[in-house]
N, C-alpha and C positions, 0 to 999 in steps of 0.2 A: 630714668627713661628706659632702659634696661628691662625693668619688671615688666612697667608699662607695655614694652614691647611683645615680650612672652606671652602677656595675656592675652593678648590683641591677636597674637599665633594661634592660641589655642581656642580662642573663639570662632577662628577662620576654620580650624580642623574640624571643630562640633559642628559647624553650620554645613560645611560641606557631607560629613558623615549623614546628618538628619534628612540631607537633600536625595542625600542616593539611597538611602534609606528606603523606599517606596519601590524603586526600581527592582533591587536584588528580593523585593517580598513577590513580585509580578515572576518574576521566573521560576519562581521555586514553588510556587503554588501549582497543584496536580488535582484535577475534575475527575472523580469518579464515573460520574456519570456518561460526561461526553467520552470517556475512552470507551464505555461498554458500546456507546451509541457506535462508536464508529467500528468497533470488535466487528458489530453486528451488522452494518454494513458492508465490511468487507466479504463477512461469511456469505451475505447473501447474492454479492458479487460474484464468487467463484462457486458457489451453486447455479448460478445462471449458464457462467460459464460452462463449466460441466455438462447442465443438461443440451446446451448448444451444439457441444461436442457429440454427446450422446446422439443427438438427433441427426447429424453429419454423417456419424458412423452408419446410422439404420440407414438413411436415404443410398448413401452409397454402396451398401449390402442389397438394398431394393433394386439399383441400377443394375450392379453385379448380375441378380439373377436375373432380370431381362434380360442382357445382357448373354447371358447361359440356357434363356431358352429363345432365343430367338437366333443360335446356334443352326447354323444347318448342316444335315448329317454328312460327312464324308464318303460315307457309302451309296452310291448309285448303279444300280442293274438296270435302269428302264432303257438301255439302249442294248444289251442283251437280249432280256424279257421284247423288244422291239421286233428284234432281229429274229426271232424265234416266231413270233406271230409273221411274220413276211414271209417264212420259208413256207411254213404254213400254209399262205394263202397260194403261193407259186405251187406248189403240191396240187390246190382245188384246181388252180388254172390247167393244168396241166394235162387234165383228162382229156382221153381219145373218145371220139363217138358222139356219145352223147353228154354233150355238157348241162353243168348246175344252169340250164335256163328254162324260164316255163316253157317259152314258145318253143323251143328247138327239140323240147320232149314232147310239146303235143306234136309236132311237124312227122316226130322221128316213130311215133308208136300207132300213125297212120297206117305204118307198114304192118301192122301187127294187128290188126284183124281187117275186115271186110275180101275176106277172100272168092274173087268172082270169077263168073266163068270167061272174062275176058283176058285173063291172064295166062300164060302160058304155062305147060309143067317146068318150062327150063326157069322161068320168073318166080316159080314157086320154090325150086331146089334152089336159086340166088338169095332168095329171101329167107328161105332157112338157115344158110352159110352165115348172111349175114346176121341174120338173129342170136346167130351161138359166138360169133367173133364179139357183137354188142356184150353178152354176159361175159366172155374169158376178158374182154377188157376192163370190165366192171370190177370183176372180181383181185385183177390185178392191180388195179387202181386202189380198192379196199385195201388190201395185203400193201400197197407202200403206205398210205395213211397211217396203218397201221406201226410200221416198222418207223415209220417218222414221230409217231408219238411215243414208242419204247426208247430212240434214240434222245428221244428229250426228259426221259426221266430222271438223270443224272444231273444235268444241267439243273434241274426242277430244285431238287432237295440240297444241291450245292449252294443255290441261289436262296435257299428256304433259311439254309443255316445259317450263311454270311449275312441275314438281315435279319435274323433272329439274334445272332452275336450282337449286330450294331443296335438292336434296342434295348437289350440287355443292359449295354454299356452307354447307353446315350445320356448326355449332361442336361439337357433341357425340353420341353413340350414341346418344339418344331422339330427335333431330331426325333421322336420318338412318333409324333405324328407321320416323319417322312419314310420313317422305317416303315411304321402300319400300311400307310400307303401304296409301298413297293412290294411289301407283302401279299396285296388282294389284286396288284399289276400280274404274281407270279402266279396265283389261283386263276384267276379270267384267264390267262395265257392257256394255263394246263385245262380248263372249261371248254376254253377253243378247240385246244387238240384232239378231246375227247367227245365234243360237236362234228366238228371236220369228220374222225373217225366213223361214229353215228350213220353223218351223213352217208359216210362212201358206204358203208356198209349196207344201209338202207337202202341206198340207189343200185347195190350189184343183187340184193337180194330181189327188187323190183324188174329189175329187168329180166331176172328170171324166169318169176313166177309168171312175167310178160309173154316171155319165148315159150315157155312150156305152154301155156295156155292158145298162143297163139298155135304151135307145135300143133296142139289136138284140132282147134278148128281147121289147120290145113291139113290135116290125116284125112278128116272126114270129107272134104272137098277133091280129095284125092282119090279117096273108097270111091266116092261118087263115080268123077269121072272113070276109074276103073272095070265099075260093074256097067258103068253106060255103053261103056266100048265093046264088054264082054259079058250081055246080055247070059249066054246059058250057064256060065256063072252062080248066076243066082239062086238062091235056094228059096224055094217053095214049101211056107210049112204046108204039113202033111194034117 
């Protein structure tokens, strides 16, 4: 019974051995092929990824520089450059006599010819007075134009450089467009000064050549009545 029994053992061990048999060959078995397959899926996983990233990177270097031109410049003179055109115009205002208007210079240069015999010599001496006070105010009016535009030269090239610095150094397209911009604010400024000036000049030289002209027509209104009063006066060619 003995034997019998040992062999009956050892059949239970072969039969179990041949049973697991199958199992320990499933584990141990390795696919070439499916490992390359999936190599190559992962490769082309973290290619994807990568370019994903890549593309994050650009968009947000594209945001960046919007971002750096759409910048605006810290530098601003147009309330300077403002203030300079205003003092300007209080200068034009400011004229005695005869002001920058049409009507008040044709009103005013009435006086400046048709000289008739209904006027008196003392109307004629008031209106020469006043002819020549018209030109010494003109001219003095010129002469501060003037000195108001030398005084704004400073200001001019101060202003020229400091916007000239800030384009130099500007991070984006709207700071450098805002530079350009405050640039051709500070030329039209210095245009004005030099129109203004023009002008006053133009108007003291007119009033002039006004007075002087009118001067001769009332010389001769004056010969006139002279020799009318003192007849043997006159000379008689021979």
């Amino acid at each position: 019974m003995t034997r019998i029994g040992s062999v009956a053992a050892i059949l239970t061990v072969a039969t179990s051995l041949f049973a697991a048999a199958p199992c320990a060959a499933q584990i141990a078995v390795f696919d070439p092929s499916n490992y390359s397959q999936n190599l190559m899926t992962a490769a082309n996983t973290l290619k994807q990824i990568d370019n994903q990233l890549t593309a994050l990177q650009n968009q947000t270097q594209m945001l960046l520089n919007q971002a750096r031109h759409l910048t605006s410049l810290p530098t601003s003179l147009l309330n300077d450059i403002d203030r300079t055109f205003t003092q300007t115009q209080n200068l034009l205002k400011q004229v005695d006599r005869i002001a920058y208007d049409v009507q008040a210079i044709e009103q005013t240069f009435q006086k400046y010819q048709n000289f008739s015999v209904s006027q008196s010599d003392r109307q004629l001496i008031d209106g020469a007075r006043d002819r020549w006070q018209n030109s010494v105010s003109a001219f003095q009016h010129s002469m501060s134009i003037g000195a108001a535009t030398v005084d704004n030269l400073p200001a001019t090239q101060s202003q020229t450089d400091t916007l000239v610095g800030a384009s130099q150094s500007a991070v984006g397209v709207l700071q450098v467009s805002q530079a350009g911009n405050q640039l051709l604010a500070v030329q039209a400024r210095q245009l004005a000064d030099l129109t203004a000036l023009m002008a006053a000049q133009g108007r003291a030289q007119s009033i002039e050549q006004a007075r002087q002209t009118a001067g001769e027509d009332q010389a001769r209104e004056q010969v006139r009545r002279f020799l009318s009063r003192n007849p043997s006066r006159c000379f008689i060619e021979g």
